[in-house]
N, C-alpha and C positions, 0 to 999 in steps of 0.2 A: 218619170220626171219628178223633181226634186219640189214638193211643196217649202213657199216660203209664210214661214209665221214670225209674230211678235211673241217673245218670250220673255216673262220678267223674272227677274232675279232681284229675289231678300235678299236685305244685309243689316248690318248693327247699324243704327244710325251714326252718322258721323265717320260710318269710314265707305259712305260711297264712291272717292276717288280713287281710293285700293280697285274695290269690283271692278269700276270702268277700267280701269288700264287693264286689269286681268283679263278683260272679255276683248279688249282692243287688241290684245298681246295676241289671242286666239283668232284674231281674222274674222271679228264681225263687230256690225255697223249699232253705235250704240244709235236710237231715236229718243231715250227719254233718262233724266235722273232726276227724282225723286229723294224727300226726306226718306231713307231706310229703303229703297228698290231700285235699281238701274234696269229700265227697257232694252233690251237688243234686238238685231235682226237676224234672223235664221233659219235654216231649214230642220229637217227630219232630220239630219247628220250632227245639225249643231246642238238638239236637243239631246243626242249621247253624249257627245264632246262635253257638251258644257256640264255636266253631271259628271263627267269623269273628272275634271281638269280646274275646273273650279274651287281655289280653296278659300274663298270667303263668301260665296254667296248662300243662304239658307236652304235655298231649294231653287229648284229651276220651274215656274208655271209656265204653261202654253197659253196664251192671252185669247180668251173664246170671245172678247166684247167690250164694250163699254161704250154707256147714254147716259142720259142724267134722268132722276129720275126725284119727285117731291113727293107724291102719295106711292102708296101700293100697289095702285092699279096701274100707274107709270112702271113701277118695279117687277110688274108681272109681265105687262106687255112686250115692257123691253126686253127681258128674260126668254121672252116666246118667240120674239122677233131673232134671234140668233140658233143661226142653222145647227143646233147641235148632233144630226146628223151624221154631218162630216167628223165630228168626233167619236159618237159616241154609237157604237155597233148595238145592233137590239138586245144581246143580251146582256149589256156593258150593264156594271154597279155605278152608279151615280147618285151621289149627295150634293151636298153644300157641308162640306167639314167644318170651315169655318169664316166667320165674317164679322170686318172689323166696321167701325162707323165713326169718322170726327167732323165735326163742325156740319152736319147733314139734319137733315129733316127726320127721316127714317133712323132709328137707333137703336130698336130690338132687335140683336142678333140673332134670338130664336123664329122670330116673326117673318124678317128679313128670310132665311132658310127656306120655313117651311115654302114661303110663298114663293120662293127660287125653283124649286122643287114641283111644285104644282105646275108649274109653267112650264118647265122641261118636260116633264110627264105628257102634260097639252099637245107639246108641240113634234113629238115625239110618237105619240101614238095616232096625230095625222101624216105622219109620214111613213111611220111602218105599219100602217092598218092594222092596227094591235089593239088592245083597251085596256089589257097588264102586262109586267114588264118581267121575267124572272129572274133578272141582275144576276143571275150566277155567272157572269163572266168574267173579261177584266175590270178594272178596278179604276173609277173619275171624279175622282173627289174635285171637291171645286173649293175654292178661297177668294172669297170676295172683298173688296173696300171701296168703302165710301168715305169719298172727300167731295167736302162744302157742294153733295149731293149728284155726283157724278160717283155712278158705278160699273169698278174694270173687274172683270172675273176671268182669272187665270184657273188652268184644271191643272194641278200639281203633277208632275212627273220624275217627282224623284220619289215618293213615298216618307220613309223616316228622313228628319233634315238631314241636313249636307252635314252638319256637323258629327256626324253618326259614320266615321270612317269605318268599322268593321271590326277595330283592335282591341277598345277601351270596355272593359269587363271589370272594371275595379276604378272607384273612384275615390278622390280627396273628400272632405267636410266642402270646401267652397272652390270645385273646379271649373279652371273656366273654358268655355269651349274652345273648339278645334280650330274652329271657324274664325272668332277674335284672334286665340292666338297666332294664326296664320296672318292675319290682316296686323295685329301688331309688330310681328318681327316684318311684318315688307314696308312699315314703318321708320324701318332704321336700315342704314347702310349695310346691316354683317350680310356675308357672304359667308360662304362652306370651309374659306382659309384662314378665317379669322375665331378666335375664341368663345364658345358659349357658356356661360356658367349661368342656372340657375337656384340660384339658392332658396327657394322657398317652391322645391318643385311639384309637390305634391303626388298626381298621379302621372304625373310628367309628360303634359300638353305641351309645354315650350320645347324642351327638346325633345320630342320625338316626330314633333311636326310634320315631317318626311320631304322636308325643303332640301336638305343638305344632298338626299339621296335624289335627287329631281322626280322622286315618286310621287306619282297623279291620286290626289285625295281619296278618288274615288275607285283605285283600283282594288279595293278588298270586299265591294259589299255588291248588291244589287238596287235594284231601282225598278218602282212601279212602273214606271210603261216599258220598260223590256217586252210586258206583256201588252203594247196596244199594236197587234199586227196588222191592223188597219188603218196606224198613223206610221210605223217605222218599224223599215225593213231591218230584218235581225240580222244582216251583213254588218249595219253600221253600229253597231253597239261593239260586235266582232274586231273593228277596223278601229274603233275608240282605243277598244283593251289592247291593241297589237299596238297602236301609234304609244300606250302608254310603259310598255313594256321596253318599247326601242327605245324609249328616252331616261330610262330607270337607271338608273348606275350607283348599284349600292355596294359597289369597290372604292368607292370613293376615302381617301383619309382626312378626320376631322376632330378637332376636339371639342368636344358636346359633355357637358358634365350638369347634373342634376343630384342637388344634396336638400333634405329632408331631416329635419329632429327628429321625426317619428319614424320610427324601422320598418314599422308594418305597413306605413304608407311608400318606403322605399322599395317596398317588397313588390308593393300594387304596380309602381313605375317601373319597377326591371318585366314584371310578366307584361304590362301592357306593349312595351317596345318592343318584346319576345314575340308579343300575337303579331305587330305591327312590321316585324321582321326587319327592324332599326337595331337590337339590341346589342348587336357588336359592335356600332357605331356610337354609341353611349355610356358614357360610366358615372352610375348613381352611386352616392353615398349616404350614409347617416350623418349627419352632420351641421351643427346648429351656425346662424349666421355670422356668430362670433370667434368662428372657426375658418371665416372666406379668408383664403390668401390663391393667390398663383403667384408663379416667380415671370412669367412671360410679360409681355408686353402690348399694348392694344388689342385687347379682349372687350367682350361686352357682356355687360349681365344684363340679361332680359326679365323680367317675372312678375309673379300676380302677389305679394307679400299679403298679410292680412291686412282686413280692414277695418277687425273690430267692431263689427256686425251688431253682436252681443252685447250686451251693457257689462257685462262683468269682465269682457276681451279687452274694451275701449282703455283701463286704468295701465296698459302693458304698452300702448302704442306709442308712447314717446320712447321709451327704455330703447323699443323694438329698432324705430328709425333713426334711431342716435347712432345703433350699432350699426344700422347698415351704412349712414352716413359714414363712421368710421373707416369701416370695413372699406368700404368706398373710397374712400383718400387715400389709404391704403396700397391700394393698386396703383402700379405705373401707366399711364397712358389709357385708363379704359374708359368705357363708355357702359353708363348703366342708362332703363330704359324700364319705368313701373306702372303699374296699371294697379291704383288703388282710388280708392274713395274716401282718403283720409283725406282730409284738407289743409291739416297741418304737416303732408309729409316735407314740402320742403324745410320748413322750421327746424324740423327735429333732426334732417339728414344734414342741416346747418351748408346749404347752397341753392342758391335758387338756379331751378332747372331753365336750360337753353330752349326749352318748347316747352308748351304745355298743352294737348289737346282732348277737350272736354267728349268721352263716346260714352253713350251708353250700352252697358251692359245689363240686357233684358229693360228693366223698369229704375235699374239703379245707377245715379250720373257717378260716372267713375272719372278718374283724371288720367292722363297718361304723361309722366312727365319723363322729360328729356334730357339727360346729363351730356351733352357729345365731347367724347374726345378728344385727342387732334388723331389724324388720319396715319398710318404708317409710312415713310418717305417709299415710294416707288424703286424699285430693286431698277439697278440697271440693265443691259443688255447683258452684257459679262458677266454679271452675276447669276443672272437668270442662265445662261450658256454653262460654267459649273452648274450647277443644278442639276 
């Protein structure tokens, strides 16, 4: 019989209504959202599911608890008070990886740990009549947070984050994850029959995303609890990779273009697609922004441009968004869509964007603005019948 757990799911803050529909899309009952984490409901099935299929969440935790807690000795108790048994096998490795603390009493994340840690050990070794532990088994790292003194501690089971698809061996100076950019483009209307062009592609996140080929984020790598054979049985991990295989379809035809000034970073984006097994469905070039044209019609550019980070990059960023403003008007009918932290991009791209939506990336408020097109008129029945 199928255990049922609470599972949370990280995300960037600001794009929690992406994850919620992604995990709704998949057939489970959200219970919580959160600044930066959406709760679900699930069993042992959905914990592979959701690690395969998930393309914007950080990682998937198995929710072991949560009390509140104002000293120590509330944060030990509580700690001790949660059967970790049912998790965690005798010879299971278990830490406290890591743990965050806002607006709480308790604030030492080191301190917080150790005494996480004591507690488990505690409660632990009156269960297995044991008094040491030799952790050489699977692998329980735990990730805790405290808010305004309530503490939820999920034990991770995906291992490296989700944004960690399996392909990316070569990076940009300032790439942005997997993870955003997946939650970015489901952001905008394109589909697999419409236009992508990213001109400032780097190591080539945006198009290689693997939306277009309907491939599951996570079918190229593995994940730590594969090995917890006393939470989930190795059928469903099995039945994950087959459900993600029947729905792959990388025969698909699309036009996906990624252009880059720098060659050697061009080079990085054709082998990363190659490892990601995209690379026929994408065509990178060298080629500076002042160089964007296409002759088609309702395309989208999507991308991460620079943002001048550096104090010596910052004197180049008006020059930069004028062109791509140009470049922009430029085009018949399209739709651009940028994720930068300049504040004066609309100024310089000389049109103020149709949305604008404030996410951040890691620690840095980045913008996302929204130029939208008009839509392509809907082909008829007739037409579509030629075809």
């Amino acid at each position: 019989m199928k255990q049922t757990y609470e599972l949370i799911a990280p995300c960037h803050f600001g794009l929690e209504a992406v994850l919620k529909k992604e995990i709704l899309d998949l057939g489970y009952e959200i219970s919580q959202v959160e600044d930066g984490r959406v709760t679900f409901i699930g069993d042992d099935e959905a914990i592979c599911r959701a690690n395969v299929f998930l393309r914007t969440a950080e990682r998937i935790l198995l929710k072991a608890g949560s009390f509140r807690a104002e000293t120590f000795e509330e944060l030990f108790q509580g700690t001790k008070a949660i059967a970790w048994e049912e998790f965690i096998p005798e010879d299971g490795k278990f830490w406290v990886a890591k743990a965050s603390s806002i607006k709480s009493k308790l604030f030492s994340p080191s301190d917080i740990q150790s005494i996480m840690k004591k507690a488990m050990v505690e409660r632990m070794k009156e269960h297995y009549h044991v008094s040491w532990f030799p952790e050489d088994g699977a692998k329980f790292p735990l990730r805790v947070f405290l808010y305004k003194d309530i503490v939820t501690i999920g034990i991770d089971t995906s291992g490296d984050s989700l944004h960690k698809r399996g392909y990316r061996t070569l990076t940009s100076k300032a790439p942005i994850t997997e993870t955003l950019a997946a939650a970015l483009i489901m952001l905008t209307p394109w589909n697999k029959d419409r236009i992508l062009v990213d001109p400032f592609c780097g190591s080539g996140t945006f198009p290689i995303a693997m939306m277009a080929a309907n491939m599951a984020p996570g079918m190229n790598r593995s994940f730590l609890s594969e090995d917890w054979k006393n939470i989930i049985k190795r059928k469903y991990w099995y039945e994950a990779m087959d459900e993600a295989n029947d729905l792959l379809d990388d025969t698909v035809k699309v036009d996906i273009q990624g252009y880059d000034i720098d060659g050697d970073i061009v080079k990085a984006a054709r082998a990363n697609a190659q490892s990601a097994g995209v690379d026929h469905m994408i065509h990178f070039q060298q080629r500076p922004v002042n160089a964007l044209s296409h002759p088609k019609k309702y395309g989208f550019i999507i991308s991460n441009p620079p943002y001048g980070e550096r104090i010596e990059e910052k004197k180049n960023l008006p020059a930069l968004y004028t062109e791509i403003g140009e470049r922009f008007a430029a085009l018949d009918a399209w739709s651009m869509y940028l994720i930068t932290s300049y504040e004066d991009a609309e100024k310089y791209i000389g049109r103020k964007a149709d949305k604008n939506r404030k996410i951040y990336n890691g620690m840095l408020k980045t913008y996302f603005y929204q130029f939208m097109g008009p839509r392509p008129p809907k082909r008829s029945q007739e037409n579509r019948n030629v075809d």
